[in-house]
SEPA-585478 format. One record per residue (C-alpha): residue in three letters; x, y, z. Coordinates in steps of 0.25 Angstrom, whole numbers, plus 5000, padded with zeros to 4 digits. Layout:
N
ALAXYZ;...
REM end
This chain:
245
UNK553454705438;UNK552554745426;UNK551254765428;UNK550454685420;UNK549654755408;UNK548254705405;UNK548054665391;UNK547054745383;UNK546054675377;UNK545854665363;UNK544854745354;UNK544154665348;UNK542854715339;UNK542254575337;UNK542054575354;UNK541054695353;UNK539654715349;UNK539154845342;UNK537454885342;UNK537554975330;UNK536255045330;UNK535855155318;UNK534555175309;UNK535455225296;UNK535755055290;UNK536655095282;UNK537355165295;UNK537055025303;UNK537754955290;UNK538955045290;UNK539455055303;UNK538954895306;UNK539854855296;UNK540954935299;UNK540754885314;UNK540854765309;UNK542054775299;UNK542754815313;UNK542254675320;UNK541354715329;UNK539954645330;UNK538854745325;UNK537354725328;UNK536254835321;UNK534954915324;UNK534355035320;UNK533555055332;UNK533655065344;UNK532654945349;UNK533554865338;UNK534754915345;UNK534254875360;UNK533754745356;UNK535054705349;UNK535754765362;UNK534754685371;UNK535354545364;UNK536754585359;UNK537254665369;UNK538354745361;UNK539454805365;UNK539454945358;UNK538155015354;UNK538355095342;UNK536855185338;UNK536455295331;UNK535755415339;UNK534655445330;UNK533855315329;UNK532355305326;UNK531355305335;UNK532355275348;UNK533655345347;UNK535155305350;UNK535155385362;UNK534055305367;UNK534655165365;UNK535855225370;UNK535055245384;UNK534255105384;UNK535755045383;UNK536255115394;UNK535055085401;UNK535354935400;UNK536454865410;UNK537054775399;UNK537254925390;UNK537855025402;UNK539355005396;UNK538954975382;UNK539555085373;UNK538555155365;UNK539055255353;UNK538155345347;UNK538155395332;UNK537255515329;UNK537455635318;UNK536955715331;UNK538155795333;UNK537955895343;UNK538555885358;UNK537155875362;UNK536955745355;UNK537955685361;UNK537855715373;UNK536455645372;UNK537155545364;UNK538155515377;UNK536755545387;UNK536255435383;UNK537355325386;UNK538355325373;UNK539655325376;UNK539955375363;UNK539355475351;UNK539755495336;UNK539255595327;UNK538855555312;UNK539455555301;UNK540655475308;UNK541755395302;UNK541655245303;UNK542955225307;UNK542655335320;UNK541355255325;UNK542355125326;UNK543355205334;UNK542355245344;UNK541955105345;UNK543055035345;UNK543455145358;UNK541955115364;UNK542254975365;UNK543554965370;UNK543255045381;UNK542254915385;UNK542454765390;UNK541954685376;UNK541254565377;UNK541454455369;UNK540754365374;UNK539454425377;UNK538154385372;UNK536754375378;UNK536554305392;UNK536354145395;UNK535154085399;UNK534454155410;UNK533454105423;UNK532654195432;UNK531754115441;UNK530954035431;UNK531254115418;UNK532654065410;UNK533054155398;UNK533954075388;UNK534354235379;UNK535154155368;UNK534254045366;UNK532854135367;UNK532254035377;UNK531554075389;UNK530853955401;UNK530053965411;UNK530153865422;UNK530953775411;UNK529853795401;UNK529953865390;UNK529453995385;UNK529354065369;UNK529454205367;UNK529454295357;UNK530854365354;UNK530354505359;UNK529954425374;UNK531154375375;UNK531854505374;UNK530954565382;UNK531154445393;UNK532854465390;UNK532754605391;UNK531954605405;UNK532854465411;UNK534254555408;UNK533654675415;UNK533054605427;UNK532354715436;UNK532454825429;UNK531254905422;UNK531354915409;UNK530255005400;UNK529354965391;UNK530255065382;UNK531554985382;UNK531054855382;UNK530454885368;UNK531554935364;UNK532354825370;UNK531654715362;UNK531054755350;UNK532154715342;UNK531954755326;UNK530354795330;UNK530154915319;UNK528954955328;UNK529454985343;UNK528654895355;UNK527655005363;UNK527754965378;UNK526354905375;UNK527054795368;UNK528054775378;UNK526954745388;UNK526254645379;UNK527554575377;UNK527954575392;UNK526654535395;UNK526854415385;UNK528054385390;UNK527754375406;UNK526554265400;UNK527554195392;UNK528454165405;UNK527654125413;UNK527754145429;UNK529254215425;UNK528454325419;UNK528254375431;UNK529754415431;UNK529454535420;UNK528854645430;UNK528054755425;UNK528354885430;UNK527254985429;UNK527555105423;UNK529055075419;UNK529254935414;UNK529454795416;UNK530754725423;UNK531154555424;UNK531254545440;UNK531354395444;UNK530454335454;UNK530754405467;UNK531554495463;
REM end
């Protein structure tokens, strides 16, 4: 008998999401176009707090930044991905005029899967990553998580509502990425460092961890007795840990 031969999947562009992430706009209007042109779904930034806030919500499926960005370089977000559960198998390609081996080697340190020197041909960056994507599982369907409940705290992420004990409880945008960002990482530490960086979103002027303590403090009296969930961490951070956990 024959043995039966799996069918291969289709390639599909429209299935994946590309983070495209540069400080040149002219750079971020070419290739975004051109990504587009190719059907793939295509989301901006030109820093890198813009790039983790958008990955925070959007969850792309291919991240696509420049080395050399202000203030916080590619590496960097590179790193902060990788750090992130949801980002382990995400690919990450690097674009940099950094040509030297030494460069690249940094540039695949630091989590990217893959590295292209500037100037490059339009046509060559779509090769590569069509090649990225197809060596990973799309998923069409994905899209940010349903309605959530951990003791008395229930987190609606599509419809920005948040209760407690049934009741229900108003919060700035930046509070209720800051609640998201704890609730999908539940027990683990996370820096003053990344959770600015997490969720500022388009703020031209970074949060300083002294903000990020006014805003968690804010938050803990907004909720309530489930305020008690986001733990501080001296020295090192704060985590969500439910009650008795």
């Amino acid at each position: 008998m024959w043995a039966s031969v799996p069918k291969m999947r289709l390639f599909r562009p429209s299935d994946h999401r590309i983070l495209l992430v540069d400080q040149d706009p002219e750079i971020l209007r070419l290739l975004g176009a051109s990504l587009r042109n190719e059907g793939y779904r295509v989301l901006e930034a030109d820093t890198v707090a813009r790039a983790l806030a958008i990955a925070n919500e959007w969850l792309p499926s291919l991240v696509l930044t420049e080395a050399a960005l202000p203030g916080v370089s590619g590496l960097d977000l590179c790193r902060e991905l990788r750090g992130d559960r949801r980002f382990v198998r995400t690919p990450i390609i690097i674009e940099s005029a950094l040509c030297e081996e030494s460069d690249r080697v940094r540039g695949f340190e630091s989590g990217a899967d893959d590295y292209i020197t500037k100037p490059f041909s339009v046509r060559e960056l779509l090769l590569r990553v069509r090649a990225r994507l197809s060596e990973v599982r799309p998923e069409p369907t994905a899209k940010a998580p349903g309605a959530r409940r951990v003791g008395e705290l229930q987190v609606d992420p599509e419809g920005f509502r948040v209760l407690v004990a049934g009741q229900p409880v108003r919060l700035s945008a930046l509070e209720f990425r800051l609640l998201l960002l704890l609730l999908n990482q539940p027990g683990e530490v996370l820096s003053r460092k990344v959770l600015a960086l997490k969720v500022q979103a388009k703020r031209a002027v970074p949060l300083s961890g002294r903000a990020i303590d006014s805003r968690i403090k804010r938050l803990r009296r907004k909720l309530g007795p489930a305020g008690a969930y986001i733990q501080t961490v001296r020295g090192l951070g704060y985590r969500f840990q439910p009650a008795g956990g």
